[in-house]
C-alpha positions as CSV (number, residue, x, y, z in Angstrom):
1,X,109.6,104.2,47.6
2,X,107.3,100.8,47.3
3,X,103.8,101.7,47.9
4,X,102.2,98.3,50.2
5,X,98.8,97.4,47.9
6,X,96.3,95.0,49.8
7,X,93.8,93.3,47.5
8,X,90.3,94.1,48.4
9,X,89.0,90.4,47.0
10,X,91.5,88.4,48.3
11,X,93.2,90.3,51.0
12,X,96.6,89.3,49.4
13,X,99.5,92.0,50.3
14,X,102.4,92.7,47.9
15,X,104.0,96.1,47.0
16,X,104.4,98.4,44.0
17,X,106.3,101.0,42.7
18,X,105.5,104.4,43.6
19,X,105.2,105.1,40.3
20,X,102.0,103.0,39.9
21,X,100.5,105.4,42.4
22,X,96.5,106.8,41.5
23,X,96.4,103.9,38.8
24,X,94.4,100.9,38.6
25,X,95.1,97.5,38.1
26,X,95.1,93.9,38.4
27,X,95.6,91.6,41.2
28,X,98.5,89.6,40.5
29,X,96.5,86.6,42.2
30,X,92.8,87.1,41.8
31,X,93.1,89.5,38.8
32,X,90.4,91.5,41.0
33,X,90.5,95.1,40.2
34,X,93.0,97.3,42.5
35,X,93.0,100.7,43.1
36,X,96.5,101.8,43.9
37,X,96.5,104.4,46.6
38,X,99.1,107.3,46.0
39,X,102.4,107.5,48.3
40,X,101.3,110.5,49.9
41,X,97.7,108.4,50.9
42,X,99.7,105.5,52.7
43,X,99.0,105.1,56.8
44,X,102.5,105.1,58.4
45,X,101.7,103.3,62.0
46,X,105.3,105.2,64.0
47,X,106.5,102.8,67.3
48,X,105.3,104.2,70.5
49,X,107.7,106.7,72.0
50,X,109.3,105.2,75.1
51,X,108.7,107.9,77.3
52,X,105.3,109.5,76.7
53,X,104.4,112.8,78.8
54,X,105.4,116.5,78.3
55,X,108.2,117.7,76.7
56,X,110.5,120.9,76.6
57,X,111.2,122.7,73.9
58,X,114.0,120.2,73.2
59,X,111.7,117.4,72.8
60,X,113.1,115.7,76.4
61,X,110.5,114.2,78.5
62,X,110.0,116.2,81.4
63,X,108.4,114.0,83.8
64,X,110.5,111.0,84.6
65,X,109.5,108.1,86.7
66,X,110.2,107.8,90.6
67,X,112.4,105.9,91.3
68,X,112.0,103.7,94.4
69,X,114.6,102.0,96.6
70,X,114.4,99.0,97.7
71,X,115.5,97.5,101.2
72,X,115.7,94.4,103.0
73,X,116.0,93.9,106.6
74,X,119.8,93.9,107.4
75,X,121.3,91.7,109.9
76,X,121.9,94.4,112.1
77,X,118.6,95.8,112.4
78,X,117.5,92.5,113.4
79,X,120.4,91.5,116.0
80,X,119.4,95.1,117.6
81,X,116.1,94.6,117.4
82,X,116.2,91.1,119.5
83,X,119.0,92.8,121.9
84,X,117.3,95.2,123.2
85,X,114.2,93.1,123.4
86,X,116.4,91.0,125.7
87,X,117.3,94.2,127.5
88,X,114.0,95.5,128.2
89,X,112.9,92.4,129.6
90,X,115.8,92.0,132.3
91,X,115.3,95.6,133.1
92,X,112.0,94.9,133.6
93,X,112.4,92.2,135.7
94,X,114.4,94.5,138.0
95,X,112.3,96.9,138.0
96,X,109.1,95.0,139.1
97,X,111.4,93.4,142.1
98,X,112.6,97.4,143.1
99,X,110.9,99.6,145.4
100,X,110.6,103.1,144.0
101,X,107.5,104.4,145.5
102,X,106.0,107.3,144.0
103,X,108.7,107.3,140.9
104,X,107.3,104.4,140.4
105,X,105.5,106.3,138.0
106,X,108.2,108.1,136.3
107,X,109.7,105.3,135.5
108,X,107.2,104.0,133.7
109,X,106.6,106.6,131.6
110,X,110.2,107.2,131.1
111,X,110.5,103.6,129.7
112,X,107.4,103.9,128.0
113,X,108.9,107.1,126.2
114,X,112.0,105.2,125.4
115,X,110.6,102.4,123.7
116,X,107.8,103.9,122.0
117,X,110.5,105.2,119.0
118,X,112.4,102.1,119.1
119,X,109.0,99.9,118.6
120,X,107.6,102.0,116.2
121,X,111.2,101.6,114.3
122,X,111.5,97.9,114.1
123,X,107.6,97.2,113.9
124,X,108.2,99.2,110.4
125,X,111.3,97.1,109.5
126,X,109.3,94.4,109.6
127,X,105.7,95.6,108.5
128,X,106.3,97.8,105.4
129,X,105.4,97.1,101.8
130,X,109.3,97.2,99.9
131,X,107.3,97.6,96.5
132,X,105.6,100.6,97.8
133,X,109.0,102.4,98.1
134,X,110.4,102.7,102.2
135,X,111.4,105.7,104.4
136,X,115.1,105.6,104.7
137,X,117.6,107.3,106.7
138,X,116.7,110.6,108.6
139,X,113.5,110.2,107.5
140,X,112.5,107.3,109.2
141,X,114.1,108.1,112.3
142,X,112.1,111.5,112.8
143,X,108.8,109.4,111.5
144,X,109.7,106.6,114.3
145,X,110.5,109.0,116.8
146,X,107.2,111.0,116.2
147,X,104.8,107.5,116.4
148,X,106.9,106.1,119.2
149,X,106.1,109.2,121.2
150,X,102.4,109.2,120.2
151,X,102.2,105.4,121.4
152,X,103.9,106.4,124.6
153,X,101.4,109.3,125.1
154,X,98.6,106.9,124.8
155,X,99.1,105.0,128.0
156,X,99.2,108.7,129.7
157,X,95.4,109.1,127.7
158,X,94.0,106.0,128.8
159,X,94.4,106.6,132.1
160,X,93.8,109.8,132.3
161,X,90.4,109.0,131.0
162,X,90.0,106.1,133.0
163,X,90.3,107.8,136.1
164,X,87.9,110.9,134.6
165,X,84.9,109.4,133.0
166,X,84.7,106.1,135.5
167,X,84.0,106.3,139.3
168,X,85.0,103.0,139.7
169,X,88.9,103.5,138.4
170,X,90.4,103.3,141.3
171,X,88.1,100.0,142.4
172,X,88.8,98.2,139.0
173,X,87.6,98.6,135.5
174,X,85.3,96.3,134.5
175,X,85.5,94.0,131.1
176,X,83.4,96.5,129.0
177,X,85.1,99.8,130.3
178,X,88.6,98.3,129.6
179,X,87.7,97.6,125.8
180,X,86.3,100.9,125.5
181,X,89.5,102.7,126.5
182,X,91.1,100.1,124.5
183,X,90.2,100.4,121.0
184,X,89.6,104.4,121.3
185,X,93.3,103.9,122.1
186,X,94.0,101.6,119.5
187,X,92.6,103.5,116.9
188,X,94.7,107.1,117.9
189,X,97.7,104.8,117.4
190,X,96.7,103.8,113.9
191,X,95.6,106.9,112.8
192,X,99.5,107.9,114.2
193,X,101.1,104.5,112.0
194,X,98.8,105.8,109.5
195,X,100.2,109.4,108.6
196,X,103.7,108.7,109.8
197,X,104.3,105.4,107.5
198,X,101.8,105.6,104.7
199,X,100.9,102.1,105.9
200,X,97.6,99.9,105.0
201,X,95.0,100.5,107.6
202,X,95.1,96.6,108.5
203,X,98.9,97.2,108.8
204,X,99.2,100.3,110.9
205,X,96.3,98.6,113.3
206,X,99.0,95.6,113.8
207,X,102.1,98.1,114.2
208,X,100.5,100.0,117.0
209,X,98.9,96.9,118.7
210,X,102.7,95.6,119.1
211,X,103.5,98.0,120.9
212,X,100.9,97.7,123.1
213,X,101.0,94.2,123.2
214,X,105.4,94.5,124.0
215,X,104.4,97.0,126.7
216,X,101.6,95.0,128.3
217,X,104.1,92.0,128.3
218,X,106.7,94.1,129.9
219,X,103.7,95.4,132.8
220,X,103.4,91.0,133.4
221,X,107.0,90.8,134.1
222,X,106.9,93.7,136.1
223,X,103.8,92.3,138.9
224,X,102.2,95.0,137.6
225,X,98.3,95.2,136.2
226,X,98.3,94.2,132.4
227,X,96.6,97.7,132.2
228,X,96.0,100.5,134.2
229,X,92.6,100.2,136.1
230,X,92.8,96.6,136.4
């Protein structure tokens, strides 16, 4: 086997026969002397192994990389989406021209229930990171469900609150008092974005303020106070 020589003076590279190994001789360009190294001497640089990590006792890699799945927003999700946007408004325009007296209240945190996993479900569709890898399937639907609910429950927090730390609830919350109950409300819900769909704190802040912002709008088309306490 040719043993690769490099010539210390003139850094010319050419190969001998392994035969010529220990010896010393002459550059075939400089005539610098050369000190052949023997085979066994020679560096071998191997290629890198494609999959580095621990092995069995095969030699198989035993770690393998996760694979993520990509997904886009089908057609579907977003003809839903925008029909049952159109739904909610027309039955909220029903409902602000009804008279249901004290299930009034029901009703409101009925629908409040209702579209709390439905939100949460279509503000992911359109907020989440695709190169981060997605919920799919059962999974997203029990993760939706669960922040949907938790966004529902909020509205049933702030006023509760409301009506127990201020006198004046029943009057009318001033500026400062809404804002409070606001963003303690705000950041519950993206804590709740947060551990149910691993999103960027910026991003779970903007999930659960739609939401809120949907609902809000709905509360306007129903005559009623943009928030409770108003």
């Amino acid at each position: 086997m040719p043993i690769s020589v490099t010539c210390p003076g003139c850094h010319t590279r050419f190969s001998v026969g392994d035969q010529h190994g220990g010896k010393t001789g002459a550059c075939p360009k400089c005539k610098g002397p050369i000190e052949i190294p023997k085979a066994g001497d020679e560096v071998v640089i191997h290629a890198p192994e494609l999959e580095a990590g621990a092995k069995d006792a095969r030699g198989r890699s035993v770690l393998k990389p996760i694979k993520r799945k990509e997904a886009t927003l089908s057609v579907n999700v977003t003809v839903a989406v925008v029909c049952i946007g159109i739904l909610a408004l027309a039955v909220a325009w029903l409902f602000g021209r009804s008279d249901l007296g004290d299930a009034r209240i029901y009703a409101l945190a009925g629908g409040a229930a209702l579209l709390g996993p439905l939100l949460a479900y279509a503000g992911y569709t359109f907020l989440r990171d695709d190169e981060l890898g997605v919920y799919q399937g059962t999974t997203v639907l029990v993760r939706s469900l669960a922040c949907g609910l938790v966004y529902a429950l909020l509205w049933g927090i702030y006023w509760y609150l409301g009506s127990q730390l201020f006198a004046n609830y029943a009057e009318g919350l001033n500026t400062l008092q809404i804002i409070a109950l606001g963003l303690f409300v705000l950041g519950v819900g993206t804590f709740a974005a947060l551990v149910c769909f691993d999103l960027e704190v910026g991003t779970a802040f903007f999930h659960c303020a739609l939401y809120f912002l949907i609902t809000v709008g709905l509360r306007f088309v129903m005559n009623l106070p943009l928030v409770p306490g108003m």
